[in-house]
C-alpha positions as CSV (number, residue, x, y, z in Angstrom):
1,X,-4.9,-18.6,10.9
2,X,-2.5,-21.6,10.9
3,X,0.2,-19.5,8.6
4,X,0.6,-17.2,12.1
5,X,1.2,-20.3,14.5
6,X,4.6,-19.7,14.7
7,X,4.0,-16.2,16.9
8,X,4.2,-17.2,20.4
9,X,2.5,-14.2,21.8
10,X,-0.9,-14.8,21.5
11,X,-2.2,-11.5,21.7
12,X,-0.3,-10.4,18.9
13,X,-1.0,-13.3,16.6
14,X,-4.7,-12.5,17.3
15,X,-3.8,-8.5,16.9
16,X,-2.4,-9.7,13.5
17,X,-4.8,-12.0,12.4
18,X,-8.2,-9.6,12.6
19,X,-5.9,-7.2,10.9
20,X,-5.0,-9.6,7.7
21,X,-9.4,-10.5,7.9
22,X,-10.1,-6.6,8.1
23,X,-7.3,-6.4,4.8
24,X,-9.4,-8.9,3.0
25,X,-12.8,-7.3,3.7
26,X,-11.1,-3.5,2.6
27,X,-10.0,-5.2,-0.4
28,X,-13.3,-7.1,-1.0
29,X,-14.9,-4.2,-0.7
30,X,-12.5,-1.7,-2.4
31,X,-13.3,-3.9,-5.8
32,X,-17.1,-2.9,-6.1
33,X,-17.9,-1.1,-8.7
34,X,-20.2,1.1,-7.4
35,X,-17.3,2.7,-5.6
36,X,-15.9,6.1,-6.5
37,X,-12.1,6.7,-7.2
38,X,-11.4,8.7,-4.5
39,X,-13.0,5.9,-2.0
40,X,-10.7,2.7,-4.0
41,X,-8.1,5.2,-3.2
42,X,-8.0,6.0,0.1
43,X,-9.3,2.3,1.1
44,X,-6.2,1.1,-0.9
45,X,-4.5,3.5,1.1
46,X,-5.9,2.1,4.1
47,X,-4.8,-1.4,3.2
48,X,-1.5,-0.2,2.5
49,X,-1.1,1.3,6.2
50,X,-2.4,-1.8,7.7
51,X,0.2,-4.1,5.4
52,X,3.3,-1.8,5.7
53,X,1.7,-2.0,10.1
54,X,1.5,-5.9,10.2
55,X,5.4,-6.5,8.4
56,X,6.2,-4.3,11.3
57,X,4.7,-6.2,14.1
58,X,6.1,-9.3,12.7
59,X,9.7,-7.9,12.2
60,X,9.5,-6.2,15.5
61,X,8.4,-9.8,16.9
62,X,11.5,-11.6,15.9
63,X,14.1,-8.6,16.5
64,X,12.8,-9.7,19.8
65,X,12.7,-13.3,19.9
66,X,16.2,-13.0,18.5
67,X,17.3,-11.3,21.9
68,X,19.8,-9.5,20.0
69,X,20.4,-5.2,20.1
70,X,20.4,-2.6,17.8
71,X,22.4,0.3,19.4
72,X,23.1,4.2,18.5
73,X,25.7,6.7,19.8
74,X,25.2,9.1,22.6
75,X,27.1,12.2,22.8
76,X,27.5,12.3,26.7
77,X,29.6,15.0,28.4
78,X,29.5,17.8,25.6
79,X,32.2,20.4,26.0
80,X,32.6,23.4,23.7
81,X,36.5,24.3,23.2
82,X,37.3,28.2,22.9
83,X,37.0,29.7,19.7
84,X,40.7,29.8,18.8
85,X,39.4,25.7,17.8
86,X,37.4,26.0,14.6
87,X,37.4,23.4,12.2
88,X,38.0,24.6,8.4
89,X,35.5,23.4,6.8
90,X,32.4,25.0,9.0
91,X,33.8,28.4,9.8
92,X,32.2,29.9,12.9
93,X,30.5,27.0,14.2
94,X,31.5,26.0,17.7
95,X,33.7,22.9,18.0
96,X,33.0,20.6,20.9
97,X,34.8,17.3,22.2
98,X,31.7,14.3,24.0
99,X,32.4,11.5,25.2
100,X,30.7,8.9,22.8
101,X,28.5,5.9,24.7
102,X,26.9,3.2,22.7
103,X,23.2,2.7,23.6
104,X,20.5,0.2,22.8
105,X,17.6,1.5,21.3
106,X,14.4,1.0,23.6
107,X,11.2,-0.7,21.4
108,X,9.6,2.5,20.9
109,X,12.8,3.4,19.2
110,X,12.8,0.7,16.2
111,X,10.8,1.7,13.5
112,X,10.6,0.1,10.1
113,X,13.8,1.5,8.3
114,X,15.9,0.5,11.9
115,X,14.1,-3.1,11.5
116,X,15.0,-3.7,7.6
117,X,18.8,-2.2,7.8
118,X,18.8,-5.2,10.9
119,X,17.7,-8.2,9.0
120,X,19.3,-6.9,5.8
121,X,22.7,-6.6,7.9
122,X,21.8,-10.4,9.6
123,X,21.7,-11.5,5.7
124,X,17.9,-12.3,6.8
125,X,16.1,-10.2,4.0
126,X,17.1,-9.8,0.5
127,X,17.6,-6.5,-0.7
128,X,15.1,-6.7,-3.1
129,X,12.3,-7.6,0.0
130,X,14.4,-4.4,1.8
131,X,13.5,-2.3,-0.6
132,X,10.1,-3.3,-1.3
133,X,8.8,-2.8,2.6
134,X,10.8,1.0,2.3
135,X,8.6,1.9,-0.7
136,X,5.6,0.7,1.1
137,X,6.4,2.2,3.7
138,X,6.9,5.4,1.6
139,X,3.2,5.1,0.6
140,X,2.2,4.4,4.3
141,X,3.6,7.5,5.0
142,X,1.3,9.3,2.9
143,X,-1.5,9.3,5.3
144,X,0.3,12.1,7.2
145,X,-1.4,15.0,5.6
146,X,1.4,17.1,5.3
147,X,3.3,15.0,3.0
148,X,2.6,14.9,-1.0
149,X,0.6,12.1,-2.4
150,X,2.5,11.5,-5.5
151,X,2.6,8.1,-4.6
152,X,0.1,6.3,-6.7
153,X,-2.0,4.2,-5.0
154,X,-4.1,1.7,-6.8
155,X,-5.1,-2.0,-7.1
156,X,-1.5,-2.9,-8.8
157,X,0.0,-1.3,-5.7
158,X,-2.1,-3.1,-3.0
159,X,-1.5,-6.1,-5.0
160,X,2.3,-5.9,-4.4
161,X,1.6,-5.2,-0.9
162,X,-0.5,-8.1,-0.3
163,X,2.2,-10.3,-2.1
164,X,4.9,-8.8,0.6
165,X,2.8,-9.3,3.8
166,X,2.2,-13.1,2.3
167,X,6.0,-13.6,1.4
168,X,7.2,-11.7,5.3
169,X,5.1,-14.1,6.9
170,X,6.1,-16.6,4.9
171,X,10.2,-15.9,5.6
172,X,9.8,-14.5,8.7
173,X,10.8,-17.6,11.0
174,X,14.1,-18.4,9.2
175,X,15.4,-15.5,11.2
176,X,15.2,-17.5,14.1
177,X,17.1,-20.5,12.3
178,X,19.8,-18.2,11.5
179,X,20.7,-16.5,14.8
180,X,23.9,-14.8,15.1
């Protein structure tokens, strides 16, 4: 798939590209009428997952072709002070003094929202595209069977989600043109 080229790492351009063929033949298959509701829906489900999975990978990819960091705060060194200290708005609850150390976040650390609030900060993504992947995402997150399916999921949906992977891959290599 020529519209992947510009991923370097072979295995994950191939990773990605029997992903985007096994999309097509979900949503081939999803549109036969024959099919009962339940079945469109949790293959549109399906798709959704392996959509909102791919934008990932390909986020993920340049976050680290860009070589740059995204780093959190670690509370190093924790101390509690004596009760006499309270602070007045949590009466009763210890008050402690840390020493605070910035830290980079290893891989298995990024996830989707830590990638989008990245290139939305780098200017990279629109905020319209930012909050398009989060609502996918949302629905993605509907396959953990603890959380409410309110989400609808239907053709419209899968539509939209097809149109984002397309327009990602698309956009995805001008965050390499604007580095910094």
């Amino acid at each position: 798939m020529a519209d992947l080229d510009f991923i370097r790492d072979a295995i994950l351009r191939k990773t990605l590209e029997d992903s985007i063929e096994y999309i097509y033949a979900l949503f081939e298959q999803s549109k036969v009428d024959r099919q009962k509701k339940l079945y469109q829906e949790e293959t549109y489900r399906v798709i959704i997952l392996y959509v909102v999975s791919a934008i990932e990978a390909v986020l993920l990819y340049f976050y680290k072709v860009r070589g740059e960091k995204i780093e959190y705060v670690e509370y190093k060194f924790v101390q509690t002070l004596p009760l006499q200290y309270r602070h007045s708005g949590k009466i009763g609850l210890p008050v402690v003094v840390a020493v605070q150390e910035k830290m980079e976040k290893q891989e298995h650390q990024l996830g989707i929202h830590e990638l989008v609030a990245f290139f939305r900060g780098k200017k990279l993504m629109q905020e319209k595209t930012a909050g398009d992947i989060l609502d996918m995402n949302d629905v993605r997150n509907t396959f953990h069977f603890n959380k409410s399916r309110t989400q609808v999921c239907d053709l419209k949906r899968v539509e939209k989600a097809l149109q984002l992977l397309v327009h990602t891959i698309e956009n995805a290599p001008k965050s390499l043109e604007t580095k910094g």
